[in-house]
LUMKEGU-803636 format. One record per residue: residue number from 1; x, y, z of N, C-alpha, C in turn. Coordinates in steps of 0.2 Angstrom, whole numbers, plus 5000, padded with zeros to 4 digits. Each point is the difference from the previous one (the first is absolute). Layout:
N
<node num="NUM" n_px="X" n_py="Y" n_pz="Z" ca_px="X" ca_py="Y" ca_pz="Z" c_px="X" c_py="Y" c_pz="Z"/>
...
REM end
This chain:
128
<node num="1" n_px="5056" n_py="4940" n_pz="5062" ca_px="4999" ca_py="5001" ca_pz="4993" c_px="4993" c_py="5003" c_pz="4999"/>
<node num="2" n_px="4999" n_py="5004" n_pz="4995" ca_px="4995" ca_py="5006" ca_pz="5001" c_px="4995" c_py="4996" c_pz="4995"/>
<node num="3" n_px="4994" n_py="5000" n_pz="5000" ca_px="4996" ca_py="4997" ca_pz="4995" c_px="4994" c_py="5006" c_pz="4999"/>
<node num="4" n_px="4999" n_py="4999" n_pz="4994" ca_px="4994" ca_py="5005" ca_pz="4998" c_px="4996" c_py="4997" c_pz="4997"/>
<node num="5" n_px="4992" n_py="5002" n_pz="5004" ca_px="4994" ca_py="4996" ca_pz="4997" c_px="4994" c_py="5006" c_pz="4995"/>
<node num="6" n_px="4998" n_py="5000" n_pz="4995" ca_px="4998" ca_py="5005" ca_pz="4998" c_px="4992" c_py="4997" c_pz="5001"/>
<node num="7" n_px="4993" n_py="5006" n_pz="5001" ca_px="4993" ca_py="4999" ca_pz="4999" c_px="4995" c_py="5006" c_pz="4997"/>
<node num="8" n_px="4995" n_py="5000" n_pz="4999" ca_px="4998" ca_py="5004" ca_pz="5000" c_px="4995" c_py="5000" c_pz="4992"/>
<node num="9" n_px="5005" n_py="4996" n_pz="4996" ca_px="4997" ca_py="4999" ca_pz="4994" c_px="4992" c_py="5000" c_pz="4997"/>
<node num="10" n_px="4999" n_py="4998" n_pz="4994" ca_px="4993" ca_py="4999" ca_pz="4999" c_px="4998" c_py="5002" c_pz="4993"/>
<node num="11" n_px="4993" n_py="5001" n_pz="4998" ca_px="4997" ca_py="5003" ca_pz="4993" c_px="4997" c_py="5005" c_pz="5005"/>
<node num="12" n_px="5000" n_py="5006" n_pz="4994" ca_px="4998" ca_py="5003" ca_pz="5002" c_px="4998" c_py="5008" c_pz="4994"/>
<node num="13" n_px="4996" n_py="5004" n_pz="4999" ca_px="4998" ca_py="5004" ca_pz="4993" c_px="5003" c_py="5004" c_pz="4999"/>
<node num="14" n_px="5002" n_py="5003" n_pz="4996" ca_px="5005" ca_py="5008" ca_pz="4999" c_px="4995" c_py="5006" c_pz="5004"/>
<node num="15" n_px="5003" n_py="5002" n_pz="5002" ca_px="5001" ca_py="5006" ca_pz="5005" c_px="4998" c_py="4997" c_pz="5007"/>
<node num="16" n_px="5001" n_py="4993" n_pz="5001" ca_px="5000" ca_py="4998" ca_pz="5009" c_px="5005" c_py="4999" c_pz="5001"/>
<node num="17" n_px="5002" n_py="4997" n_pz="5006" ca_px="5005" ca_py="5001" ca_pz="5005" c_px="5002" c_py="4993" c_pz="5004"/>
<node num="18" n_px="5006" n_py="5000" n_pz="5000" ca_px="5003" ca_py="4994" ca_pz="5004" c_px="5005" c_py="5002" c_pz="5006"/>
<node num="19" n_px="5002" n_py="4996" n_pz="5003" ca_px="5005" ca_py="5002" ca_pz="5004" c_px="5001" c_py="4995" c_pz="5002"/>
<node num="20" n_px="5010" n_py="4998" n_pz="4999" ca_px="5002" ca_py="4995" ca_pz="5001" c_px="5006" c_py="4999" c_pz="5005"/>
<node num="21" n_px="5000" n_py="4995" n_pz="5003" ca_px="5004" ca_py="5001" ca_pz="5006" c_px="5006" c_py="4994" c_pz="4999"/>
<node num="22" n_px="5006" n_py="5001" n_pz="5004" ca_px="5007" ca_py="4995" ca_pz="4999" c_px="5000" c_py="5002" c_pz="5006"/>
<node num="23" n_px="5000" n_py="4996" n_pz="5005" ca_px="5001" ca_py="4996" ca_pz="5005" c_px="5004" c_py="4998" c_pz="5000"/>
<node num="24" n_px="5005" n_py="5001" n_pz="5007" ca_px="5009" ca_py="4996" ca_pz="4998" c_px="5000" c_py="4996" c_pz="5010"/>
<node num="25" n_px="5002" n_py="4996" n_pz="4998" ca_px="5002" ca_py="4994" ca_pz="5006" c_px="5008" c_py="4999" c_pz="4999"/>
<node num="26" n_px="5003" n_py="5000" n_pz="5007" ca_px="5005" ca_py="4998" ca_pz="5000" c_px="5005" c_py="5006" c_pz="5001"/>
<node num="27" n_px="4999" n_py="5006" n_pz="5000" ca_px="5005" ca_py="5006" ca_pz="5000" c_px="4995" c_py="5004" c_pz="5000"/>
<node num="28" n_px="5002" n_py="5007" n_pz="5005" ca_px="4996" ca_py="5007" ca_pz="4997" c_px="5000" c_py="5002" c_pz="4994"/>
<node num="29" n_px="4993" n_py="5000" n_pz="4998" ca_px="5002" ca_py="5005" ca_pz="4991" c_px="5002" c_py="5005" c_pz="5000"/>
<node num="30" n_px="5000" n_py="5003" n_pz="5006" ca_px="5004" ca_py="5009" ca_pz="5001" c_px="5006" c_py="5001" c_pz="5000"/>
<node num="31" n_px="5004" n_py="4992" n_pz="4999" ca_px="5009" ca_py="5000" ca_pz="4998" c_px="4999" c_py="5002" c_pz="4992"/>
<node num="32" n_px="4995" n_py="4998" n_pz="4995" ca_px="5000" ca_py="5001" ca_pz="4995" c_px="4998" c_py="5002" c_pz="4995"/>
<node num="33" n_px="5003" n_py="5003" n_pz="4994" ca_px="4997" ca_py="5002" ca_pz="4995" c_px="4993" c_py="4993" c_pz="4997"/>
<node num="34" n_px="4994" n_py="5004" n_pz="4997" ca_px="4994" ca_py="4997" ca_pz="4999" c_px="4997" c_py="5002" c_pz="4992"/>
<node num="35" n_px="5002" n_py="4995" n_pz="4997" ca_px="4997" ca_py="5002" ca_pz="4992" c_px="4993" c_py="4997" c_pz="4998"/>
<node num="36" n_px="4999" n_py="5004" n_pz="4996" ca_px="4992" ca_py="4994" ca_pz="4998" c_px="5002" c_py="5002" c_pz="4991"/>
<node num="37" n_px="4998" n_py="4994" n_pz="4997" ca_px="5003" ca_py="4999" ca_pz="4994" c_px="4992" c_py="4996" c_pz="4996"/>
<node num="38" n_px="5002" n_py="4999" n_pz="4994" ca_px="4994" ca_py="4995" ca_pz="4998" c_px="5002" c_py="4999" c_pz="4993"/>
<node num="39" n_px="4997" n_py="4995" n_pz="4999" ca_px="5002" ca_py="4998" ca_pz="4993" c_px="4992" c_py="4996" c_pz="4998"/>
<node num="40" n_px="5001" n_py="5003" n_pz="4993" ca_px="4995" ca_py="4998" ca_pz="4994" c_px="5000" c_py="4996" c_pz="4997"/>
<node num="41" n_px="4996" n_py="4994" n_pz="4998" ca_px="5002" ca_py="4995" ca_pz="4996" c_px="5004" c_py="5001" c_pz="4992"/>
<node num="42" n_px="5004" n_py="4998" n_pz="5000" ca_px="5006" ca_py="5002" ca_pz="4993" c_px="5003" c_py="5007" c_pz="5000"/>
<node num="43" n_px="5001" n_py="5002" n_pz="5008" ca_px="5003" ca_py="5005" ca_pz="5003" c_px="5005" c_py="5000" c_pz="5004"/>
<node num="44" n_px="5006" n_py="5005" n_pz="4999" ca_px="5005" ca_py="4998" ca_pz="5006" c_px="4997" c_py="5003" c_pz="5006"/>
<node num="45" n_px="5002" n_py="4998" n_pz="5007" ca_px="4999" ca_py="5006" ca_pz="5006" c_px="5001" c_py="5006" c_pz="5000"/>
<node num="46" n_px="4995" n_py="5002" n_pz="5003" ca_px="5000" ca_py="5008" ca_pz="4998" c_px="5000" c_py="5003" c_pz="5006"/>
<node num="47" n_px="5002" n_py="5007" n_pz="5003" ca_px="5001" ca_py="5002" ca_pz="5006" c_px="4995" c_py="5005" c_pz="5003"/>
<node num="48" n_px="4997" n_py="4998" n_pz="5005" ca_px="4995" ca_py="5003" ca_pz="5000" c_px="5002" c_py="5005" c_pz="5005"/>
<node num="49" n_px="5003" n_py="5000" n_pz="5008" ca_px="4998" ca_py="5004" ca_pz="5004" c_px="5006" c_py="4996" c_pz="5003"/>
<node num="50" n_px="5002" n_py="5004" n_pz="5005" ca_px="5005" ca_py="5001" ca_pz="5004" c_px="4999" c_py="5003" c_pz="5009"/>
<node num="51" n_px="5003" n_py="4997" n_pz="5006" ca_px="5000" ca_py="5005" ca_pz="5003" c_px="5006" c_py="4997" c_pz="5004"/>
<node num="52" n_px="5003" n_py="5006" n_pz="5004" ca_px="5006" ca_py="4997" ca_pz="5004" c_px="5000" c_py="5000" c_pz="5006"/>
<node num="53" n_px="5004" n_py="4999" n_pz="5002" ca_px="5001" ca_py="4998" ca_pz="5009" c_px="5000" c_py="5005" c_pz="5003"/>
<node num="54" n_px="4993" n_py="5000" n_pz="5006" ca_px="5000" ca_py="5005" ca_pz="5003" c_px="5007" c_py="5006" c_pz="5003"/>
<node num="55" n_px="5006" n_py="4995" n_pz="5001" ca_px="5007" ca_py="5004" ca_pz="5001" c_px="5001" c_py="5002" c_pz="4996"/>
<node num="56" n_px="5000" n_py="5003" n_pz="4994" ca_px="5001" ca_py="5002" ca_pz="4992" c_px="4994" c_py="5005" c_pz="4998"/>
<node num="57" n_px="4998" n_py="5000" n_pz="5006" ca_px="4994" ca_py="5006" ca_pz="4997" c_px="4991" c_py="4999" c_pz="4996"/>
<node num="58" n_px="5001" n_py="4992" n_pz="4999" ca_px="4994" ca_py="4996" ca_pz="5001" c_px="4996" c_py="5004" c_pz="4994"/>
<node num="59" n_px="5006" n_py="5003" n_pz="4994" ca_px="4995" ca_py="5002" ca_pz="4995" c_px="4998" c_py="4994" c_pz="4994"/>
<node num="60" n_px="4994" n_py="5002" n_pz="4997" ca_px="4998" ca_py="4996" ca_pz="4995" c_px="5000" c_py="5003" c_pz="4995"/>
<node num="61" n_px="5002" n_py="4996" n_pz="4994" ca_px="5001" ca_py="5001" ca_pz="4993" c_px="4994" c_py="4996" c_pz="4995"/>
<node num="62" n_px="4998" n_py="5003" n_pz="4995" ca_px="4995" ca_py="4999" ca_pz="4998" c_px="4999" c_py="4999" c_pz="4990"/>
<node num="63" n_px="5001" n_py="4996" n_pz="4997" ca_px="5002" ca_py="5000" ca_pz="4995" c_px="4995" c_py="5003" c_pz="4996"/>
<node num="64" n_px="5000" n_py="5003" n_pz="4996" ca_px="4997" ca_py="5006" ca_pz="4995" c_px="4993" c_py="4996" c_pz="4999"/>
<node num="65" n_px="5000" n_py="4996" n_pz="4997" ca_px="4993" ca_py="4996" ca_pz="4998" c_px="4994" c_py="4998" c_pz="5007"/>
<node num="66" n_px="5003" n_py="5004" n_pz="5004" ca_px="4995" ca_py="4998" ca_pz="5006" c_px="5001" c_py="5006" c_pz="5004"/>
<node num="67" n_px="5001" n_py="5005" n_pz="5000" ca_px="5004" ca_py="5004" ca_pz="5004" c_px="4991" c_py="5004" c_pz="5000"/>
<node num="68" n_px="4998" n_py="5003" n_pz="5006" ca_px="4992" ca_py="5004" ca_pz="5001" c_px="4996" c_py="4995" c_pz="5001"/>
<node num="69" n_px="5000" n_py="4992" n_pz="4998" ca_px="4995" ca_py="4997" ca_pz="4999" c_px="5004" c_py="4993" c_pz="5008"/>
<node num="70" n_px="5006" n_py="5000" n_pz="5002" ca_px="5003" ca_py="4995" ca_pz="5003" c_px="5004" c_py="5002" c_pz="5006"/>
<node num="71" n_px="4999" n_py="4998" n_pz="5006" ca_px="5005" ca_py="5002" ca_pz="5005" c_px="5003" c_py="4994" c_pz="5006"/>
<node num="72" n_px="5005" n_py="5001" n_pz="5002" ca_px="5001" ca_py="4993" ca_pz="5004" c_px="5004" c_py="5004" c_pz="5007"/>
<node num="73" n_px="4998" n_py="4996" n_pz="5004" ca_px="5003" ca_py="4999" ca_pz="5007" c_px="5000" c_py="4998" c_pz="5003"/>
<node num="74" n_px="5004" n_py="4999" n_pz="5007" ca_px="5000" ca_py="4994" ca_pz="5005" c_px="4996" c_py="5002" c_pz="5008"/>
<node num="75" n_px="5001" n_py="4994" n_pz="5001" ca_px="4998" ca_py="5000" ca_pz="5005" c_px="5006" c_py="4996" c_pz="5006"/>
<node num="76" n_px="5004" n_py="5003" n_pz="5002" ca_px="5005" ca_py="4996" ca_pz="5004" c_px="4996" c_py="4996" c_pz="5007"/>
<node num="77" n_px="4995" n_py="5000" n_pz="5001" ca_px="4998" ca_py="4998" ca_pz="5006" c_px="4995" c_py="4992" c_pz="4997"/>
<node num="78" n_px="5000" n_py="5002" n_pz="4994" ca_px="4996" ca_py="4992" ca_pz="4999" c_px="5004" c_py="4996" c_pz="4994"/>
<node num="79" n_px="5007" n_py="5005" n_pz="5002" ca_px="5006" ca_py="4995" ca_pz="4992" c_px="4997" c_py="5000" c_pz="4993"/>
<node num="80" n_px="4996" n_py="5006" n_pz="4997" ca_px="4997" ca_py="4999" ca_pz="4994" c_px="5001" c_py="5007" c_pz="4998"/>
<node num="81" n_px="5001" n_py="4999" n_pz="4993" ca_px="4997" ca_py="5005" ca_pz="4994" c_px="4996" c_py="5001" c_pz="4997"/>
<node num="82" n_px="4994" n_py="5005" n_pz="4998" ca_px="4996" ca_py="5000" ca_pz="4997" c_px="5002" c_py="5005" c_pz="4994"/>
<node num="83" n_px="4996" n_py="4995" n_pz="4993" ca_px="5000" ca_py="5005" ca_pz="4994" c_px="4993" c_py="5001" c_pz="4997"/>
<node num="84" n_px="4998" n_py="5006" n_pz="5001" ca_px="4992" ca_py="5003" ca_pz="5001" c_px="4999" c_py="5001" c_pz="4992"/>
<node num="85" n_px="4996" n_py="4995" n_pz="4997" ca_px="4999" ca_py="5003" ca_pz="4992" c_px="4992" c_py="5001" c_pz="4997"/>
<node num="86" n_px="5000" n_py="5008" n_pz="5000" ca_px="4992" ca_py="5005" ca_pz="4996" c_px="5001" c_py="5000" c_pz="4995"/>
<node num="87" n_px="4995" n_py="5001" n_pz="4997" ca_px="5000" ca_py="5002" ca_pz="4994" c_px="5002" c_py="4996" c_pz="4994"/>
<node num="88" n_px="5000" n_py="4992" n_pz="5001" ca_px="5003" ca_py="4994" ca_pz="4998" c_px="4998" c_py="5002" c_pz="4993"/>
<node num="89" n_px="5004" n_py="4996" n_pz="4994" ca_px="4997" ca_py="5000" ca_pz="4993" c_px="5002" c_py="4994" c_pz="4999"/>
<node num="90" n_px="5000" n_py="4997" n_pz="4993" ca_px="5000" ca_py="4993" ca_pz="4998" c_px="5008" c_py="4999" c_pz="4998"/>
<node num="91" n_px="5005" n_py="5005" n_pz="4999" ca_px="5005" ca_py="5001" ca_pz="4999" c_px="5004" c_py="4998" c_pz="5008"/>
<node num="92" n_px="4997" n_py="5002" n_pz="5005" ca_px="5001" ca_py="4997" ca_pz="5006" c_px="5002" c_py="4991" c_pz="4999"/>
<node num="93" n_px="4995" n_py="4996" n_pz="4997" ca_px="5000" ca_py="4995" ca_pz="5004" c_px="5006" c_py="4995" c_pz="4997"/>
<node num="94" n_px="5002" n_py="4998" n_pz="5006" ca_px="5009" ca_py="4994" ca_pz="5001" c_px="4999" c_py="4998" c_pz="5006"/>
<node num="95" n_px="5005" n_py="4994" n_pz="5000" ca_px="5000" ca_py="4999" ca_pz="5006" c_px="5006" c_py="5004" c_pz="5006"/>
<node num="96" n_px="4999" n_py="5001" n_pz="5003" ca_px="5002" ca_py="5007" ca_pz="5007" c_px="5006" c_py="4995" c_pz="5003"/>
<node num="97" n_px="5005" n_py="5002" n_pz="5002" ca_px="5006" ca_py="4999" ca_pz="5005" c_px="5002" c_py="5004" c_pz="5003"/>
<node num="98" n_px="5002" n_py="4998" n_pz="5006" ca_px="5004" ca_py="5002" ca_pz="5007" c_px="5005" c_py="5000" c_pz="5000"/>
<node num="99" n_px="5006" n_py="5002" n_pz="5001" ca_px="5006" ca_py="4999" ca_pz="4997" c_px="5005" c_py="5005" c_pz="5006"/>
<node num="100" n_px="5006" n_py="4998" n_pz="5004" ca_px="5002" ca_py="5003" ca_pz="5006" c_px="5008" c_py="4998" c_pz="4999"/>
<node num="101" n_px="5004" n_py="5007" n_pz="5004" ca_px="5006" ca_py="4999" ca_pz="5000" c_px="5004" c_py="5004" c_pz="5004"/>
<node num="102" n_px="5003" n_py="4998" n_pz="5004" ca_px="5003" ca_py="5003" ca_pz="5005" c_px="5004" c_py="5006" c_pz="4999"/>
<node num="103" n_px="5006" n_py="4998" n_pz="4991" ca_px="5007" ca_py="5004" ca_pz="5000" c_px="4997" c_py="5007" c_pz="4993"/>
<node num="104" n_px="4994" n_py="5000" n_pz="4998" ca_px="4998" ca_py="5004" ca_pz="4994" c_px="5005" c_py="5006" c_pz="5002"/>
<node num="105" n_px="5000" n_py="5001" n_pz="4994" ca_px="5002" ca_py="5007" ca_pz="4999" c_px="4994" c_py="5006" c_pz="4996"/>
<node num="106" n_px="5000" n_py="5006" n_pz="5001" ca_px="4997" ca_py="5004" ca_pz="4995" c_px="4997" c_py="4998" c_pz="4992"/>
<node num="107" n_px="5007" n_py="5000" n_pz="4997" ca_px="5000" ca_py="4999" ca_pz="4993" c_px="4997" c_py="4993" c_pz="4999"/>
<node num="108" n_px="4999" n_py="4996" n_pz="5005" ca_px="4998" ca_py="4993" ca_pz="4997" c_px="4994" c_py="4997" c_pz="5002"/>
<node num="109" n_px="4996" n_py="5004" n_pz="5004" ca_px="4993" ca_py="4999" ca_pz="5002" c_px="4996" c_py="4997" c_pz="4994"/>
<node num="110" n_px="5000" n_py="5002" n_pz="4994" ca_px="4996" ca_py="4995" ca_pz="4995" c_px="5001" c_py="4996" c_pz="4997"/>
<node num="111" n_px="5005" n_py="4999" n_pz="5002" ca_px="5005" ca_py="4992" ca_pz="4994" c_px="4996" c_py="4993" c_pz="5006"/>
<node num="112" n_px="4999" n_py="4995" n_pz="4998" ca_px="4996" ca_py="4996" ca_pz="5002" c_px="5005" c_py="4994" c_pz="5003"/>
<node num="113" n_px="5005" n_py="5000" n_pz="4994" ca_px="5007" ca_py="4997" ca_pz="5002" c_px="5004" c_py="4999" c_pz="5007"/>
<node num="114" n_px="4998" n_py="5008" n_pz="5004" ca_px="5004" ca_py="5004" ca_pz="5004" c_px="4996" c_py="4995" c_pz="5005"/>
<node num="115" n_px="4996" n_py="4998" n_pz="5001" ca_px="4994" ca_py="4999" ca_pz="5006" c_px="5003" c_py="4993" c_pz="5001"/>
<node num="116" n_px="5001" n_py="4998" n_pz="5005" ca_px="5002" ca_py="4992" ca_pz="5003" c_px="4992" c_py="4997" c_pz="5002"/>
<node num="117" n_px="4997" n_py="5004" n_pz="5004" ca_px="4995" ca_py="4994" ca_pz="5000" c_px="4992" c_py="5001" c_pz="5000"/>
<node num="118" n_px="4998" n_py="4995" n_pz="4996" ca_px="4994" ca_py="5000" ca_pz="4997" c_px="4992" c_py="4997" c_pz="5002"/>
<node num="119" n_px="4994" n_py="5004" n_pz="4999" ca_px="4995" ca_py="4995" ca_pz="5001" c_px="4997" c_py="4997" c_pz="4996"/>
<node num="120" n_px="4994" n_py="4996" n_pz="5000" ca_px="4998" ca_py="4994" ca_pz="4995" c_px="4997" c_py="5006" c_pz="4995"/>
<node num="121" n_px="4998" n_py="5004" n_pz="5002" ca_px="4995" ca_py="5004" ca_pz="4996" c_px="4994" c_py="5001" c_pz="5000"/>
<node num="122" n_px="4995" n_py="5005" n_pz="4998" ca_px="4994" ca_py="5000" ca_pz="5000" c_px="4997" c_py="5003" c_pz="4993"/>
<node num="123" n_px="4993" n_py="4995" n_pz="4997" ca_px="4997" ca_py="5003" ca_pz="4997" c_px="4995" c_py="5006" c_pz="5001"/>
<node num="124" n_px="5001" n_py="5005" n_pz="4992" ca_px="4996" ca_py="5004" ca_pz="5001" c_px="4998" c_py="5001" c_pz="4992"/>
<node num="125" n_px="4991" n_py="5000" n_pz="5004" ca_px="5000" ca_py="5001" ca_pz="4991" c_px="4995" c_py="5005" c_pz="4998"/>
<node num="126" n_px="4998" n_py="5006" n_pz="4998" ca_px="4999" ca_py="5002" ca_pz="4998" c_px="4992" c_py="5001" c_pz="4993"/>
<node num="127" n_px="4996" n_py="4999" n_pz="5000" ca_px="4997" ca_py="4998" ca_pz="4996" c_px="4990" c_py="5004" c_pz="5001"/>
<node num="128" n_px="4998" n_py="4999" n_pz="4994" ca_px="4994" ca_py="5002" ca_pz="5003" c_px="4993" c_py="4993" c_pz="4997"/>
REM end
């Protein structure tokens, strides 16, 4: 059973930087699609980034509101993905999720639904 722990969180001022990590015990992450998602208070989940299984070509997808400013990747030797965030603003700040799945397909990389398993989440807030 694959678990994902997400960290990296914290406060921090518009235009710094965070970089948060989801760490997976229990299974290679590299079987898996790796979503990072986040939700705002009196928000739904919101899709933030994407990247696939090494076998698939291990590319990243980037949702528009973050896309110049966010990048994610893995690292297969230490079971973790990292989502590298510059240029933070206050519209940034939710709490951040890890989110993985073995059978994804293309068209459903940002549906949240799609994703079987989940971590506790990290705050991130943004503020000055």
């Amino acid at each position: 059973q694959l678990q994902v722990v997400e960290s990296g969180g914290g406060l921090v001022q518009p235009g710094g930087s965070l970089r948060l990590s989801c760490a997976a015990s229990g299974r290679a992450l590299d079987y898996y699609v790796i979503g990072w998602f986040r939700q705002a208070p009196g928000t739904e989940r919101e899709f933030v980034a994407t990247i696939r299984r090494r076998g698939t070509g291990g590319r990243s997808y980037l949702a528009d509101s973050v896309k110049g400013r966010f990048t994610v990747s893995r690292d297969n030797v230490k079971n973790t993905v990292y989502l590298q965030m510059d240029s933070l603003n206050v519209e940034d700040t939710a709490i951040y999720y890890c989110a993985a799945d073995a059978h994804l397909i293309l068209s459903s990389i940002r549906l949240p639904e799609q994703y079987d398993y989940w971590g506790q989440g990290t705050q991130v807030t943004v503020s000055s």
